[in-house]
C-alpha positions as CSV (number, residue, x, y, z in Angstrom):
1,X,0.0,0.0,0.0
2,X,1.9,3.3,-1.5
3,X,0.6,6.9,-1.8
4,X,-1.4,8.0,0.6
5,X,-3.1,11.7,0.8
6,X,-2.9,14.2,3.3
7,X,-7.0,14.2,3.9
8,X,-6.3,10.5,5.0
9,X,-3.2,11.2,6.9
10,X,-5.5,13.6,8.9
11,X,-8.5,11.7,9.2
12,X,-6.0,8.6,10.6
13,X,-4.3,11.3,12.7
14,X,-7.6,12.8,14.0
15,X,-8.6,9.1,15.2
16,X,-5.9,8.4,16.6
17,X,-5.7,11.2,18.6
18,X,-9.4,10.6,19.4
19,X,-8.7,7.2,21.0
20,X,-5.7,9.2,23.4
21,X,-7.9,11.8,24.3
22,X,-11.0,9.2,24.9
23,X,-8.9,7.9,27.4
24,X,-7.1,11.3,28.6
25,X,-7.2,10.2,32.1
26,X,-5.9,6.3,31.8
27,X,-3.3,7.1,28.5
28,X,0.0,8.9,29.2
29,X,1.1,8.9,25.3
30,X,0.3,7.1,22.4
31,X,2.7,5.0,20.0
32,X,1.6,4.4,16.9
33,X,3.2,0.9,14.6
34,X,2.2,-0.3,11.1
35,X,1.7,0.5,7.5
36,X,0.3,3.3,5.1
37,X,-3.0,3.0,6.9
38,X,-1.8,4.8,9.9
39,X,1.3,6.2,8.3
40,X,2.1,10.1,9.6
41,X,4.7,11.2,7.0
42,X,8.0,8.9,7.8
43,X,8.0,7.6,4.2
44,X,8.6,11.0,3.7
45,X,12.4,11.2,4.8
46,X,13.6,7.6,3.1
47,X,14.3,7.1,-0.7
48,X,10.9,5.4,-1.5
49,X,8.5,5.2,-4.1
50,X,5.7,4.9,-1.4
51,X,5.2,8.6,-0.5
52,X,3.0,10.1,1.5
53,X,1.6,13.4,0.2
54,X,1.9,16.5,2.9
55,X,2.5,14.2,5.8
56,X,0.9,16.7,8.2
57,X,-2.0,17.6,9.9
58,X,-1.8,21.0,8.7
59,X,-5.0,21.0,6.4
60,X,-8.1,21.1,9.1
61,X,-5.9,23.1,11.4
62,X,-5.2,19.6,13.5
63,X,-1.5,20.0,15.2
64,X,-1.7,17.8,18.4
65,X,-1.0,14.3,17.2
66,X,1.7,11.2,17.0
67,X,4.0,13.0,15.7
68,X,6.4,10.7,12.2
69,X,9.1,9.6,13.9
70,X,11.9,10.5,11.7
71,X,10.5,14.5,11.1
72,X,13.5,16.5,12.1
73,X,11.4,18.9,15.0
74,X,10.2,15.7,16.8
75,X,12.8,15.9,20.1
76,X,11.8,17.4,23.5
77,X,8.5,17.6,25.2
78,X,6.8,16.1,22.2
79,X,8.1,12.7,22.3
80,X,6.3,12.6,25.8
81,X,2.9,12.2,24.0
82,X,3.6,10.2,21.8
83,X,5.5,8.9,18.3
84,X,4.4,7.5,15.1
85,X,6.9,5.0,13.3
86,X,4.1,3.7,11.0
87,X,5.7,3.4,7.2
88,X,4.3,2.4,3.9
89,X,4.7,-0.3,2.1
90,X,6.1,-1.6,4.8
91,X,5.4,-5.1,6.9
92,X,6.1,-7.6,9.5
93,X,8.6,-9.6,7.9
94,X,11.4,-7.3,7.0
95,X,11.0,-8.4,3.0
96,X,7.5,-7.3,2.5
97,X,7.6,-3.8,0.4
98,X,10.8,-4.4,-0.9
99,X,9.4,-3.4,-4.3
100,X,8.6,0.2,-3.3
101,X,12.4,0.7,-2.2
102,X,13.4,1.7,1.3
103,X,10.3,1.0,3.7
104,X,10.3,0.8,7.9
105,X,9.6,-2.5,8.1
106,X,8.2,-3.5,11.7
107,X,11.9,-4.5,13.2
108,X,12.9,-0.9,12.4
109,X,10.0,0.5,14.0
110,X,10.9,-1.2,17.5
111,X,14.2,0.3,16.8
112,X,13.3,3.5,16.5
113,X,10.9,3.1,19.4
114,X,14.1,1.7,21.4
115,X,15.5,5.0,20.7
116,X,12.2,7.0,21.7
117,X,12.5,5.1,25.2
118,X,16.0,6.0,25.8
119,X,15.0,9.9,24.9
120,X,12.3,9.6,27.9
121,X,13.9,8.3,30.1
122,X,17.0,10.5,29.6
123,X,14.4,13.3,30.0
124,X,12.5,12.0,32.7
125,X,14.4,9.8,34.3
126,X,14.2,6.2,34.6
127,X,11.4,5.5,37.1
128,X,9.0,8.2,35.6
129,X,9.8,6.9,31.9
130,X,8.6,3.5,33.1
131,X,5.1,4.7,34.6
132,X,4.6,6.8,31.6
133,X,5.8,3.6,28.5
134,X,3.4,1.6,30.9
135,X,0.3,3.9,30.9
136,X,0.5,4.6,27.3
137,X,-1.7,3.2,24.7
138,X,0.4,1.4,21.9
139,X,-1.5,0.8,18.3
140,X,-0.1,-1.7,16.1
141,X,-1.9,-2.0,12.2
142,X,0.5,-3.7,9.8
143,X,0.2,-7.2,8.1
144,X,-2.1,-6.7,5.0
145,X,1.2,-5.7,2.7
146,X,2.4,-8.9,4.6
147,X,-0.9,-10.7,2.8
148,X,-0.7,-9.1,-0.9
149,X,3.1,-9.4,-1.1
150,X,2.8,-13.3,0.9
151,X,0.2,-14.0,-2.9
152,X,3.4,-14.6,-4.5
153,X,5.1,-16.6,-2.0
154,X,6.3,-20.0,-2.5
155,X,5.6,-21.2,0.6
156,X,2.1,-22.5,1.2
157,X,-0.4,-20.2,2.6
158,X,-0.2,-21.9,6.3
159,X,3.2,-22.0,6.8
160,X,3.5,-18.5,5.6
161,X,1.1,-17.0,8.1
162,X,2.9,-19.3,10.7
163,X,6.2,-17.8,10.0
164,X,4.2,-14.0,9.8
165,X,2.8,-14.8,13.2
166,X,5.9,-16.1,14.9
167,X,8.0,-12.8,13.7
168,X,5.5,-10.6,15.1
169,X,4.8,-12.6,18.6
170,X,8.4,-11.7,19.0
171,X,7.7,-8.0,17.7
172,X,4.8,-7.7,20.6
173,X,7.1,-9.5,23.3
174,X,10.3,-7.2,22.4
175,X,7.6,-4.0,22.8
176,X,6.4,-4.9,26.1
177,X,10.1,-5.9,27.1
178,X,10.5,-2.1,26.6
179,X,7.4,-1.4,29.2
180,X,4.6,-1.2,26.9
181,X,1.6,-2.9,28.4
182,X,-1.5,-1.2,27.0
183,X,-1.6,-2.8,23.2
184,X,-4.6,-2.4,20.6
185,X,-3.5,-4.8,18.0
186,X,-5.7,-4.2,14.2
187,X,-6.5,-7.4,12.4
188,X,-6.0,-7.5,8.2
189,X,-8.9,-5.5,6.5
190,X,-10.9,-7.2,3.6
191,X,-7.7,-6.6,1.1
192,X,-9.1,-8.6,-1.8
193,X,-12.2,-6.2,-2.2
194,X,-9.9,-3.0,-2.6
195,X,-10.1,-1.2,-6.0
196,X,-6.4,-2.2,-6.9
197,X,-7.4,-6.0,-6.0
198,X,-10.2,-6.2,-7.9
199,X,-8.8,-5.0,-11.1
200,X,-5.7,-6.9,-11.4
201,X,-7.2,-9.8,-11.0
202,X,-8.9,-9.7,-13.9
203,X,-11.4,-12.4,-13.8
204,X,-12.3,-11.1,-10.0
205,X,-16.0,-8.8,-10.6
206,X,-16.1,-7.5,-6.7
207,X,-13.5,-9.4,-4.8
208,X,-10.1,-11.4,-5.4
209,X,-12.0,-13.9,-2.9
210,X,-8.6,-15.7,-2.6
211,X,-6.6,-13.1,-1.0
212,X,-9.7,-12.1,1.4
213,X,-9.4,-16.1,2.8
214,X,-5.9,-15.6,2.9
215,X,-6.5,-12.1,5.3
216,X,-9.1,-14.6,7.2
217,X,-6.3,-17.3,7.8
218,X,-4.0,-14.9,9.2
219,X,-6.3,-13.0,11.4
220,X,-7.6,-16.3,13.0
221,X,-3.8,-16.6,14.0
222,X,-3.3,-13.0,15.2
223,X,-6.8,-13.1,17.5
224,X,-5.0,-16.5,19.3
225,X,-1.9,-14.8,19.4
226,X,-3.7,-12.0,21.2
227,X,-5.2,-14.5,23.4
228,X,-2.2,-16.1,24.1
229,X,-0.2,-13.6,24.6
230,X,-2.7,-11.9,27.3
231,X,-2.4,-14.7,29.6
232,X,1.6,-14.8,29.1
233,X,2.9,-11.6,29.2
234,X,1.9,-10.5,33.0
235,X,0.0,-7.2,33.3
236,X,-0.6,-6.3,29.7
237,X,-3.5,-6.2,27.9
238,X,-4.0,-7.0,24.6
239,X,-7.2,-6.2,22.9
240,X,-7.8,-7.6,19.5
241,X,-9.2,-4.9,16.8
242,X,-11.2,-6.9,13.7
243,X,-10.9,-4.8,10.7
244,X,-11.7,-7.2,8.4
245,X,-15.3,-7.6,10.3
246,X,-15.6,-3.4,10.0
247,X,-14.9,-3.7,6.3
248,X,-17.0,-6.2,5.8
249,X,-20.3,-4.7,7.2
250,X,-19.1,-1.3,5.6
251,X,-19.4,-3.3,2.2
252,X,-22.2,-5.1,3.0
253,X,-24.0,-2.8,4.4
254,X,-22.9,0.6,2.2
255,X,-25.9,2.4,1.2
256,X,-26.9,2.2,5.4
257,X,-23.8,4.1,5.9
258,X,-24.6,6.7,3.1
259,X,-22.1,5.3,0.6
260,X,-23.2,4.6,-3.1
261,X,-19.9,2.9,-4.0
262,X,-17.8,0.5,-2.8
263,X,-15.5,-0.9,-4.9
264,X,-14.4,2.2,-6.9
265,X,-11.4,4.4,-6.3
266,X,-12.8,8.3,-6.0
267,X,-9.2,9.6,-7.3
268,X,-9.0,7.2,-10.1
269,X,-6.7,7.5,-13.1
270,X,-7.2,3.5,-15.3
271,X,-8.4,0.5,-14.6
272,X,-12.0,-0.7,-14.4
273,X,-12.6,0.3,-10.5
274,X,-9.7,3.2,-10.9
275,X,-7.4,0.3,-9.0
276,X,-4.1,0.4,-11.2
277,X,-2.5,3.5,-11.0
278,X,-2.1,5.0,-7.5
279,X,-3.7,8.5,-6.7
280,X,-1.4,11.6,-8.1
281,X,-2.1,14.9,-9.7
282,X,-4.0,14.0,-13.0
283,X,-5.9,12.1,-11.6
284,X,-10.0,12.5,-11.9
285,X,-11.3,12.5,-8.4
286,X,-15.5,12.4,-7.8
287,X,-17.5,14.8,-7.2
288,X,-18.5,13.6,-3.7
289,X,-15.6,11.8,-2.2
290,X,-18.2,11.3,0.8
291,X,-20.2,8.2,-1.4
292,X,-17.2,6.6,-2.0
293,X,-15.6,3.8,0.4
294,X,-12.1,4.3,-1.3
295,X,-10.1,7.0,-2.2
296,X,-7.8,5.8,-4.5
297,X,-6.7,2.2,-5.3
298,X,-5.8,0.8,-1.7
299,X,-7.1,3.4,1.3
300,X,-10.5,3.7,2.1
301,X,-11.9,7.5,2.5
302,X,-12.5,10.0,5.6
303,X,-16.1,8.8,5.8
304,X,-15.0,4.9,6.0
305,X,-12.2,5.6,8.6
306,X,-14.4,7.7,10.2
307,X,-17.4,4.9,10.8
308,X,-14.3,2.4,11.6
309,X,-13.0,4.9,14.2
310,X,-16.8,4.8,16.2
311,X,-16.6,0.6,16.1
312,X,-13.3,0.7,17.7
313,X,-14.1,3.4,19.9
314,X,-17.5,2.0,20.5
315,X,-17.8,-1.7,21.0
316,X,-17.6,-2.3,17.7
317,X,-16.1,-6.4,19.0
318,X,-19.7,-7.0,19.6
319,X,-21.0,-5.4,16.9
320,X,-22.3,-2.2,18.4
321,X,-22.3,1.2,16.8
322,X,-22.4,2.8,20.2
323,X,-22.3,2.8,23.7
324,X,-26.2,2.7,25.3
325,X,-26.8,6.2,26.5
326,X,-28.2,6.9,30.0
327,X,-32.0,7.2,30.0
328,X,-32.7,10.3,32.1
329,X,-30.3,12.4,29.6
330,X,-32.6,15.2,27.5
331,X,-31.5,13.4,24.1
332,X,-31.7,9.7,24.6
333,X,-34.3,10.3,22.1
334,X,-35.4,8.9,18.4
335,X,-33.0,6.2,16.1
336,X,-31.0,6.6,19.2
337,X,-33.3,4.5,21.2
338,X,-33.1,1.8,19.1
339,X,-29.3,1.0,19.8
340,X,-30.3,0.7,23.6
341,X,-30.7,2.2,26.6
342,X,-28.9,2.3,29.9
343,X,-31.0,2.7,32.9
344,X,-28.5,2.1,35.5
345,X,-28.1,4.1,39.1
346,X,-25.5,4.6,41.6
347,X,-25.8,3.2,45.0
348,X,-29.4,1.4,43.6
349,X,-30.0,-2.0,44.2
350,X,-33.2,-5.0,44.0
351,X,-35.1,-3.8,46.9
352,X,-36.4,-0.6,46.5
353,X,-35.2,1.1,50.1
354,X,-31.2,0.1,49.4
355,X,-29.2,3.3,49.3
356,X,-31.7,5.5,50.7
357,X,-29.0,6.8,52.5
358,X,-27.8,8.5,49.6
359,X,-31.0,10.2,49.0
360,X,-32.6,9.9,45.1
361,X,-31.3,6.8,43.0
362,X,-32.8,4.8,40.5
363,X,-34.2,1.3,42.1
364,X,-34.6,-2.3,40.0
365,X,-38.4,-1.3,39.8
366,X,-38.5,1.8,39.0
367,X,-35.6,1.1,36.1
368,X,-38.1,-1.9,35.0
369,X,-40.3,1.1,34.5
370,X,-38.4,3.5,32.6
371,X,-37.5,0.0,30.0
372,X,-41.0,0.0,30.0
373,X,-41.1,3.5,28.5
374,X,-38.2,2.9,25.9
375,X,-40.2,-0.2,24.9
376,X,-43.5,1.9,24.0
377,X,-41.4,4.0,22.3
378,X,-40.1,1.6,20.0
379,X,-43.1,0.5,19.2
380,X,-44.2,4.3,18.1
381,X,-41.5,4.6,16.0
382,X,-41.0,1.4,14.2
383,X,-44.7,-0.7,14.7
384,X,-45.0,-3.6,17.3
385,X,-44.1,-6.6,14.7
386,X,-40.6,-4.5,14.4
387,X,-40.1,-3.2,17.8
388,X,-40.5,-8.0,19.2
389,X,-37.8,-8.8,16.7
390,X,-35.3,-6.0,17.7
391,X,-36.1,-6.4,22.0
392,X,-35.8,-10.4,21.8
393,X,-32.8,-10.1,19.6
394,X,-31.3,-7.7,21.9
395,X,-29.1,-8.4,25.0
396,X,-30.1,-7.0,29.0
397,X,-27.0,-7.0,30.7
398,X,-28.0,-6.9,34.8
399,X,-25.3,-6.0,37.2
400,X,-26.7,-4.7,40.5
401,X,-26.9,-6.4,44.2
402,X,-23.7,-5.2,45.9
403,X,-25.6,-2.5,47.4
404,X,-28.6,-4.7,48.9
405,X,-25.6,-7.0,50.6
406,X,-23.7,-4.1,51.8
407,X,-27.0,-2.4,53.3
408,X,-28.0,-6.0,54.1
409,X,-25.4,-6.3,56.8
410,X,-28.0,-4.5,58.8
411,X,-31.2,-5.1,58.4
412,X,-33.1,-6.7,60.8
413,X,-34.1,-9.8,59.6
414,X,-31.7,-12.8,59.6
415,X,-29.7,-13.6,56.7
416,X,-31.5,-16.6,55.1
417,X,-34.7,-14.5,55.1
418,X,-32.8,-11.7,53.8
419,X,-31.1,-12.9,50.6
420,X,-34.6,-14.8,50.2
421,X,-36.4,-11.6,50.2
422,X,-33.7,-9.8,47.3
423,X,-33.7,-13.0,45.1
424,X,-37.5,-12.9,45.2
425,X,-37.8,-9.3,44.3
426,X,-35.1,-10.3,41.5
427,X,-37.1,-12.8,40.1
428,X,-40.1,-10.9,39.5
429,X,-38.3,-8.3,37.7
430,X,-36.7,-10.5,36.0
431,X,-40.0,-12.2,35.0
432,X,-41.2,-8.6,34.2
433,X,-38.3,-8.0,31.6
434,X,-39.5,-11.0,29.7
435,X,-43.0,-10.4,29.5
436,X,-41.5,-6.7,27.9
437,X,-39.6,-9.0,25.4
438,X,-36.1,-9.9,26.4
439,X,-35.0,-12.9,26.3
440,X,-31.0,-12.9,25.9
441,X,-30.4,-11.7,29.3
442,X,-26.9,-11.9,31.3
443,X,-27.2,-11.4,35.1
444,X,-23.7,-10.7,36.9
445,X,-24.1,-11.7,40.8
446,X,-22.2,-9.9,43.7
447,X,-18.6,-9.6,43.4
448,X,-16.3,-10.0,46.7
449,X,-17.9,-7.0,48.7
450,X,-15.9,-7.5,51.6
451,X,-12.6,-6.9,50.2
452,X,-13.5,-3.4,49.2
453,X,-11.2,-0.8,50.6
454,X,-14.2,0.9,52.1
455,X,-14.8,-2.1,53.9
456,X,-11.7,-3.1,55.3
457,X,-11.4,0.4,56.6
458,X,-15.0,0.9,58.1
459,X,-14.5,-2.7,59.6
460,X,-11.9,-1.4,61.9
461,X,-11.1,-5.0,63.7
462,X,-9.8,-6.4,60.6
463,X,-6.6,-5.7,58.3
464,X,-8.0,-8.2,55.7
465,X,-11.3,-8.8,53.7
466,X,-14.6,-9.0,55.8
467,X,-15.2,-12.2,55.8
468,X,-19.4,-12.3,56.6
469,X,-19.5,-9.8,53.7
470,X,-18.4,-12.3,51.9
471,X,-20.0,-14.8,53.0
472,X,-23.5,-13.0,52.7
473,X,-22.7,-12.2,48.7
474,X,-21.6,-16.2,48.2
475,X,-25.4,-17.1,49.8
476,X,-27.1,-14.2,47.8
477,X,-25.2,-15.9,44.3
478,X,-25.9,-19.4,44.9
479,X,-29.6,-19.0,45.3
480,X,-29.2,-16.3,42.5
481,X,-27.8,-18.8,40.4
482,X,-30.4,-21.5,40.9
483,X,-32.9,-19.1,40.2
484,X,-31.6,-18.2,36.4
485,X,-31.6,-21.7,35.9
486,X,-34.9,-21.9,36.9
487,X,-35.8,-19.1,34.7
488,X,-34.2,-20.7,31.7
489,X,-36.1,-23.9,32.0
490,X,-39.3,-22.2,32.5
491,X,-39.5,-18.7,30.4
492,X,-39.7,-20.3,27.3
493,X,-37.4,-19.0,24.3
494,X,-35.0,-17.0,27.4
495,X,-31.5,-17.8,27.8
496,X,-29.9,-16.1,31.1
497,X,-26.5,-16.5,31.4
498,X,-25.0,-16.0,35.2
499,X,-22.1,-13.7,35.5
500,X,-19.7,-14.7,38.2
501,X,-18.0,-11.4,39.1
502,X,-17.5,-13.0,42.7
503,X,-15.1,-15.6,40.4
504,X,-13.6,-12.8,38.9
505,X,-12.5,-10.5,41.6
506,X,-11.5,-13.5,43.9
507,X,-8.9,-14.3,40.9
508,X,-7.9,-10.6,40.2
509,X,-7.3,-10.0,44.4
510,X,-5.4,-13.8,45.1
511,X,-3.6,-13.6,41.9
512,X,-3.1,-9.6,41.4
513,X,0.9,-9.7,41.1
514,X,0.1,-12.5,38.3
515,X,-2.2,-10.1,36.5
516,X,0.7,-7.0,36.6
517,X,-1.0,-5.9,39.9
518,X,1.3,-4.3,43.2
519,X,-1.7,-3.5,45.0
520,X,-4.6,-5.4,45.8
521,X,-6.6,-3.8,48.6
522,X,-6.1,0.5,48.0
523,X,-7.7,2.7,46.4
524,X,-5.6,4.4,44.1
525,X,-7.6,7.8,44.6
526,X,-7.7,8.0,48.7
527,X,-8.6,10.4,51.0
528,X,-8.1,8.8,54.3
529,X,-7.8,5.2,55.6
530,X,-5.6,2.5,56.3
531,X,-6.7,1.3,52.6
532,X,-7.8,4.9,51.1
533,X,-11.4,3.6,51.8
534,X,-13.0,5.9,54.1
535,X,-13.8,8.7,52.1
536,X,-14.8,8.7,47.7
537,X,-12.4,10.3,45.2
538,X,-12.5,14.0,45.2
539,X,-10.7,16.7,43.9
540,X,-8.1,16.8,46.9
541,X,-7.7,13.1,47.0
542,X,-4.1,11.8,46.5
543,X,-3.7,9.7,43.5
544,X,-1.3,6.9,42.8
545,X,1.4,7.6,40.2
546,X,0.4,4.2,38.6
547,X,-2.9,3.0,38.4
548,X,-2.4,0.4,36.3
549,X,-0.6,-1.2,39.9
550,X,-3.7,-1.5,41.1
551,X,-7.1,-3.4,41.7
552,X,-8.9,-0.9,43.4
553,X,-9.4,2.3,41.9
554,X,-11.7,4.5,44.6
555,X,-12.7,2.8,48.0
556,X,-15.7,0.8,46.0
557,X,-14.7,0.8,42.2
558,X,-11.9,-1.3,40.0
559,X,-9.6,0.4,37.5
560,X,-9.9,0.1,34.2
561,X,-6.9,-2.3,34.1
562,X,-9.1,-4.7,36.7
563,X,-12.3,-4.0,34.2
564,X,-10.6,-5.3,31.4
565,X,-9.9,-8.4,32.4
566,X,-13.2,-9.7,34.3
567,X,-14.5,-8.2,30.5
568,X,-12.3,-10.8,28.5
569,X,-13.2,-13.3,31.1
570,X,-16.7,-12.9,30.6
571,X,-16.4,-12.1,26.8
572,X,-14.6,-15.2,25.9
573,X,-14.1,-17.0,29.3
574,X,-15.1,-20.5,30.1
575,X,-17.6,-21.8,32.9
576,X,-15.2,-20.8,35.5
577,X,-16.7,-17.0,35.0
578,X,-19.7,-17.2,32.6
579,X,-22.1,-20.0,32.4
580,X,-23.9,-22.3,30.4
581,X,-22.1,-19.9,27.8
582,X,-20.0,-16.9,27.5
583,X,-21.4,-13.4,26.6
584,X,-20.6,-13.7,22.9
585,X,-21.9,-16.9,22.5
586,X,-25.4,-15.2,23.9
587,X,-25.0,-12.4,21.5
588,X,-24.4,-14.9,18.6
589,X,-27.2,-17.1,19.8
């Protein structure tokens, strides 16, 4: 993949940048690895025939993003947010490209981000240089020139991805032996469907279906590398970014997305599709570059990055175009409602007088209620036919409880009677969601309350977890669990999966130096307490220099490091965390 323009240099730029500042408060910097796709102007400074054009972000007045690594005014402060050593042309095996000249293949790029690191910490010093390479997010897109120049390869197709896959399992390793933890790692787009695919293989009307099989072998391969290397390589996380599934619904689904061409180049010069002769000054270019999916032979447009850029940023692994906006907000409103709705309240729980200390909160009922209100409002817009297909095909995610066993702890009645009383009340709203249509519906129980730093603290006779807290959430789960089985054999058509959080935060807290983890009972943002737990974050709170170090974010919430892995162990786990299947299985039943 050669020339690239400076309107797709900015919109990559822009998204990039939107992903750092998304996650302003959990990413230090940003460090950016592959090919022409996310290329910010090195190819510019090597003798190649794979040129960017104006590698800048000069165009819609956008200045603050990874900078190319080899620009001459990249030094100082600058590095500290982040460097881009993306090149095109280039690939994971250090061959790929060779046909365009000099290209940075990925070995090169972990060389010049071996030289980044030495900068910061020369600047910063070596303990600050660490926090920072640890709390940054690193992107890695690169492997689809690895799959158009691997066509020609003599080696058969699955001992070529093996040997692609080994070089860059060493590639990921040798990053995080340089303190990268935070990795988003992009799988192979639908290459045999690009303009320049298409016409020169010339028997091939839409597709060079070969090479998009080819893509499909080798992403099966990097998704287990992924996997693999997530349980190996302690505290990182590796998340897993299908483009090849966002291409595909883009060209499946165009005309949805507003585009009235798909397999055409919009700066075209010959070929059948515009696909043989990169973009470059006579070329024609359309008259609406916003209808097209590509802009020239290989790279798709703004408007195609753009709707990639909200799947990534979105929960696009699932399949959703965005996240489900809070229901009280003034413009939860119209197509919006029809993505979902979240109705979820602080401090609320299944009974309807837990967290009444906190004043005004949102109870099970009274959420069952507002549902209730979304689902008559689907029905308005779209006709009741419509409105049954969409809410049974949907998925309810449930996660509330904690606060009836924390407020449990003193009510009057004894604790059989108790956890009967909140998985009674649970039931019927649970029964209540079906008869309003839902029948995919995954039910997380009660994690391990009593190991909460505002527990350990307001406990003040113990130094450890509080062990009838406990106790009283692993009660409240097991009849909690026997009821969704219960419901499943009864509620015919439901499927309700149970969520073991209790599993999961018992792992993250015996295992946390396993998982990357130096702390396992502080909060990160404290106030006062033997374990920060005594008072919630607040603007004069201290806060760690590493979060990442920890399980416990404020006295009562995770950090996103902890999040991320119950999500993958719900997401993909096994019985152990999820049962009688895992959340995608649900979603895919």
């Amino acid at each position: 993949m050669g020339t690239i323009t400076n309107k797709l240099i900015v919109t990559v730029s822009i998204l990039f940048r939107v992903l750092s500042i998304c996650c302003a408060q959990n990413i230090a910097a940003f460090f950016v690895f592959g090919d022409s796709l996310v290329e910010a102007g090195n190819n510019f400074y090597i003798d190649t025939v794979a040129k960017p054009v104006f590698p800048n972000g000069e165009e819609l007045g956008f200045k603050d993003y990874a900078p190319p690594f080899l620009a001459p005014n990249i030094t100082g402060d600058m590095i500290l947010k982040g460097v881009n050593y993306a090149s095109s042309g280039a690939g994971i095996l250090q061959a790929t490209g060779s046909i365009f000249g000099e290209r940075i293949c990925m070995d090169r790029q972990l060389d010049y981000f071996g030289k980044t690191r030495q900068d910061i910490i020369s600047k910063i010093g070596a303990p600050a240089a660490q926090a920072l390479l640890r709390n940054s997010l690193y992107f890695l897109s690169i492997g689809a020139n690895d799959v158009l120049f691997g066509e020609y390869e003599t080696l058969d197709r699955n001992s070529y991805t093996n040997e692609v896959v080994s070089n860059f399992k060493s590639q990921i390793i040798r990053l995080y032996n340089m303190d990268a933890r935070k990795f988003a790692v992009a799988g192979v787009s639908k290459v045999g469907s690009i303009p320049f695919e298409i016409d020169t293989h010339i028997c091939a009307q839409n597709c060079a279906e070969s090479l998009n099989n080819f893509a499909k072998l080798l992403n099966s391969k990097l998704k287990s590398l992924v996997e693999d290397l997530t349980n190996s390589l302690a505290g990182s996380i590796l998340i897993y970014v299908d483009n090849y599934a966002v291409t595909e619904e883009i060209i499946n689904n165009s005309r949805s997305y507003g585009f009235e061409n798909v397999d055409y180049a919009c700066c075209e010069v010959i070929g059948r599709h515009g696909g043989l002769i990169p973009c470059m000054e006579v070329s024609r270019v359309c008259s609406d570059r916003k209808k097209y999916m590509f802009w020239d032979p290989f790279h798709p447009t703004e408007s195609a990055i753009l709707i990639a850029a909200k799947y990534i940023l979105d929960g696009g692994e699932l399949g959703f175009k965005n996240y489900a906006p809070p229901f009280l907000v003034p413009n939860t409103s119209g197509d919006m409602i029809l993505k979902g709705v979240n109705s979820a309240s602080s401090g609320a729980g299944i009974l309807q007088f837990t967290g009444s200390a906190m004043g005004e909160r949102i109870c099970m009922d009274t959420q069952m209620d507002y549902f209730a209100k979304t689902r008559q409002d689907i029905i308005s817009r779209i006709g009741a036919p419509a409105a049954q297909a969409l809410l049974r095909n949907s998925l309810y995610f449930l996660l509330i409880g904690s606060n009836d066993i924390l407020y449990g702890e003193y009510s009057i009645l004894d604790v059989n009677q108790f956890v009967d009383e909140v998985v009674s009340s649970f039931k019927s709203q649970l029964i209540r969601l079906y008869n309003l249509d839902a029948r995919k519906t995954a039910v997380s129980n009660a994690p391990k309350v009593g190991c909460m730093p505002f527990e350990i603290d307001a406990h003040i006779c113990t130094h450890d977890c509080v062990a009838s807290l406990n106790e009283l959430a692993k009660l409240c789960n097991s009849k909690l669990k026997s009821m969704l089985e219960g419901l499943t054999k009864n509620l015919t058509g439901s499927t309700f999966v149970y969520v073991d959080n209790y599993a999961v935060t018992e792992d993250l807290i015996d295992n946390y130096r396993s998982y990357g983890f130096g702390n396992a009972n502080c909060a990160c943002c404290e106030v006062i307490g033997r374990h920060g737990g005594l008072l919630p974050c607040i603007p004069v709170s201290q806060v760690c220099p590493d979060r990442t170090k920890y399980v416990f974010w404020d006295p009562f919430h995770p950090t996103e490091s902890a999040v991320l892995i119950g999500a993958k162990h719900l997401l993909d786990g096994g019985l152990k965390y999820v049962s009688p299947i895992n959340i995608r299985q649900l979603v895919n039943s």
